[in-house]
N, C-alpha and C positions, 0 to 999 in steps of 0.2 A: 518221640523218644522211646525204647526199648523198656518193656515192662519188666517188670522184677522178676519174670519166668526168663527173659532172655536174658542175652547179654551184660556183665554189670555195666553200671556207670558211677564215675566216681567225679569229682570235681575241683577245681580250686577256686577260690573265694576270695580275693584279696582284698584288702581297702584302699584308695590309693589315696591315701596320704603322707606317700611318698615313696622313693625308690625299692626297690626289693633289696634284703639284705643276705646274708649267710642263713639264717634264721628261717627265712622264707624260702630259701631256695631247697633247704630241708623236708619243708613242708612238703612244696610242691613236688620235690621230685619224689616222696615216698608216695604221694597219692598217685602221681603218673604212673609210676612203676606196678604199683598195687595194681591197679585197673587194667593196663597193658599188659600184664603177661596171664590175664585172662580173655585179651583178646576182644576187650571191651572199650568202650567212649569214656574219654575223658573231654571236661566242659570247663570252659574259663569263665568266672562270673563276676562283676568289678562290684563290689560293695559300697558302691556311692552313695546309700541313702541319707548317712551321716554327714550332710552337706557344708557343715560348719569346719571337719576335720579334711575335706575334699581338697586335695593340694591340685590345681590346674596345671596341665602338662601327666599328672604323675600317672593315670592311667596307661596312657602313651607308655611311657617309660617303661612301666610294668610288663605290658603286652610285648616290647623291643625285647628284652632280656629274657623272657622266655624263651622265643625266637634264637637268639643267641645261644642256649643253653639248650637246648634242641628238644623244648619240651613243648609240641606241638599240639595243639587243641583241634579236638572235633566240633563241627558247628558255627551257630556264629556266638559271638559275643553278648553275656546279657548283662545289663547294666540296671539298679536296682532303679534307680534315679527317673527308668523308664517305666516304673509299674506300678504305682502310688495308684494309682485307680484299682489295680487288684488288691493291693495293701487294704484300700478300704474296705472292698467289697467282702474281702475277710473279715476284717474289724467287725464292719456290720451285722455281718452273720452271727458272731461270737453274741455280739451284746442283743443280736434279737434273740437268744438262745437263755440271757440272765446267767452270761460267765467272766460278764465283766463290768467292773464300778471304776466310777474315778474316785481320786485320792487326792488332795491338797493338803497333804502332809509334807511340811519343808527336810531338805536333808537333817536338818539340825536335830530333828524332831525323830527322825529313822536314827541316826545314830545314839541317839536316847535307847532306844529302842533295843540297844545290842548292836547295832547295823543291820537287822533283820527286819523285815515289817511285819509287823503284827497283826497286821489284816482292823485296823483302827477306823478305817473309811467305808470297810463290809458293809453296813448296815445305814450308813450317812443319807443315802442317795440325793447325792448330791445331783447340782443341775447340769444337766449335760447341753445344755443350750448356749452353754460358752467355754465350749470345747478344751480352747489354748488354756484356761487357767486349769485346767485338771489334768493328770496323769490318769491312762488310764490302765487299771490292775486287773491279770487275769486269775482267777479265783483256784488255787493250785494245791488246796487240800488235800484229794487224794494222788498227789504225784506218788510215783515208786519209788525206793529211792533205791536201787542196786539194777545193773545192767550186767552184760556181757559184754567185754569189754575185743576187739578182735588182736589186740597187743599184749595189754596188762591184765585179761581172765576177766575171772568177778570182780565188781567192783564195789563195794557198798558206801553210800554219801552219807551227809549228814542228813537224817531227817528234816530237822527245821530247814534247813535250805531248800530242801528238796520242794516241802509243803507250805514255802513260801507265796503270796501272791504279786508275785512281779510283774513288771509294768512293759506294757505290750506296744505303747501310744506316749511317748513322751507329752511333758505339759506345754513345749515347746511347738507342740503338731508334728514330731518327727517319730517314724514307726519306727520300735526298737528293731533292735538284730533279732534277739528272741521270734520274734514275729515274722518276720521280713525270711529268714533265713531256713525255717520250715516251708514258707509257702513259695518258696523258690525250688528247696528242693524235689517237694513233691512236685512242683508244676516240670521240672527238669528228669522228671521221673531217678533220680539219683538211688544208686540201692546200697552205695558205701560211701564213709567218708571216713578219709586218713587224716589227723587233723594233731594240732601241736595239744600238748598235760593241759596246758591253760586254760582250756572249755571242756575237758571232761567232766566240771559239777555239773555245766548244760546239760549236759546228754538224758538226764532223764525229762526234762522241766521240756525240751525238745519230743523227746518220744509221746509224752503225754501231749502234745500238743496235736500231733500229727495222728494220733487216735481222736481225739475232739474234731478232727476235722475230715474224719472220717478214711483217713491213706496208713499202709504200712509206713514206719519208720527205715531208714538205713539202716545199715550195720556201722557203728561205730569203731574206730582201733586212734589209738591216741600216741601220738611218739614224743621221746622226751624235748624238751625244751632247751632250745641252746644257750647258753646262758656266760656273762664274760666273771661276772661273780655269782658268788650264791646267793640264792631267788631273785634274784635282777636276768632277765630274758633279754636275749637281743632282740632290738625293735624300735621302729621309728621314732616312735619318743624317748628312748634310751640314746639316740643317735646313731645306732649301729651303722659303721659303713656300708653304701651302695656296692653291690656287686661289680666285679669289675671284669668285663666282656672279655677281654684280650687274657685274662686266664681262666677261661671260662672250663677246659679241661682238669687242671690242677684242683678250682674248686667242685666240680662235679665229682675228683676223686674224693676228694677230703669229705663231700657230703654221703658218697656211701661208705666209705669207713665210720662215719659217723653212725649211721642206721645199721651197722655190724654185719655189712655184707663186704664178702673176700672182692679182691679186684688183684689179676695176674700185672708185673711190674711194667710188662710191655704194651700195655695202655698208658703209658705217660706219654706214650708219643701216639695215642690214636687221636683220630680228629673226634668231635662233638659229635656226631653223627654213630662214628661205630661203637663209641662208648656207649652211649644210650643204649644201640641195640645191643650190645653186651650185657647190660643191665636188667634189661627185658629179660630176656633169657635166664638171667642166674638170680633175679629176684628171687628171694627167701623171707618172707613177713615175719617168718619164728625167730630171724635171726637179729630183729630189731631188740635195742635196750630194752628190757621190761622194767624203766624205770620212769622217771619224771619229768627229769633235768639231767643235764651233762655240761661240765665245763669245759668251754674253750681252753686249750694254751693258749 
């Protein structure tokens, strides 16, 4: 992979648990776009570690509709579901290092709490000899809590969130995202990510992660959230409809008006192909919403 002196590389990340929606196709096509008209690799990565939310057929699906919509990936395909051995050998490192406890704190008991944890299990040390009944929490005290944002500028979080110690190793044995999705990036040598408002409080609990482990962080740029009412987000558990192939130009237009980039009228009749490269060409990152969320009509 291209080091962070070369060319960027940007990526997309889906979960397939289930079809792509409007939502998603947002995403993706502002991160294709971003990376592309620097002339850089863009990476498709399937977020299957979440094995219980894994809908069968739906990465397929995923990978079809890209395809379709003519947002073509460099490389091959990484799927998380394949690397649970590196997951560990992460894990391992961290807690031979004394940055990470487990926690058998029920949710009931966190929601007490504020919904924040209070770091209650810090000092427990509990038995790590029966893995599945603990969570386990990475010790996030000195997180930062403001970034540079490459959409929305500075951005400052909440502290307590920020210096949260969040859970890295579910008590179930499944590696969180938190975890899984730094050590992807860095391993995919990634030097940006265009990504939906929803995970901009990650971004810092992310950068500090990726300093513990010794790698530069990305650059961050965050775009608003499509959303059919306000604070409800389109997405697979909302039901948002499946992208629909056969107007696949129509919604490719509606997606960069969305991200506040001009498109001339005589692209309603271009094919899938010349519109992208049109795209390429006139992408403008400054001209994305500086905001959070957008409504649908």
């Amino acid at each position: 992979m291209p080091s962070l002196a070369s060319s960027p590389v940007g990526r997309f990340a889906p979960s397939p648990s289930g079809p792509l929606h409007f939502g998603s196709l947002v995403a993706a096509l502002a991160s294709y776009l971003q990376v592309k008209s620097s002339q850089g690799q863009w990476l498709v990565r399937i977020e299957d570690i979440d094995e219980p939310r894994t809908q069968a057929g739906a990465a397929d699906l995923i990978l079809r509709s890209l395809e379709q919509f003519g947002l073509l990936w460099d490389g091959p395909i990484w799927y998380q579901s394949q690397r649970k051995a590196r997951y560990q050998a992460i894990f391992d490192q961290l807690y031979q290092q004394g940055l990470l406890y487990g926690c058998d704190c029920p949710r009931k008991a966190i929601a007490a709490m504020g919904g924040l944890y209070d770091g209650h299990c810090r000092h427990r040390q509990l038995n790590p000899k029966h893995p599945k009944s603990l969570a386990w929490r990475l010790r996030g005290s000195s997180a930062a809590t403001e970034f540079d944002d490459l959409i929305l500028g500075k951005q400052q979080l909440e502290p307590a969130f920020c210096r949260e110690d969040y859970i890295i190793k579910r008590r179930d044995g499944l590696f969180a995202y938190q975890l899984v999705v730094v050590v992807d990036d860095m391993a995919q040598g990634v030097t940006e990510v265009i990504r939906g408002a929803d995970l901009l409080t990650m971004t810092t609990r992310q950068q500090r992660l990726f300093a513990l482990l010794g790698a530069a962080a990305p650059r961050y740029g965050h775009i608003p959230l499509a959303s059919s009412t306000p604070g409800q987000k389109l997405s697979k558990q909302n039901h948002a409809p499946a992208l629909d192939a056969s107007q696949a130009v129509p919604l490719l237009l509606q997606a960069l008006q969305y991200l506040g980039q001009t498109t001339p009228a005589e692209l309603q009749s271009a094919s899938v192909s010349e519109l992208i490269d049109f795209a390429i060409s006139n992408w403008r990152l400054e001209r994305v919403p500086k905001q959070t969320e957008i409504l649908l009509n």
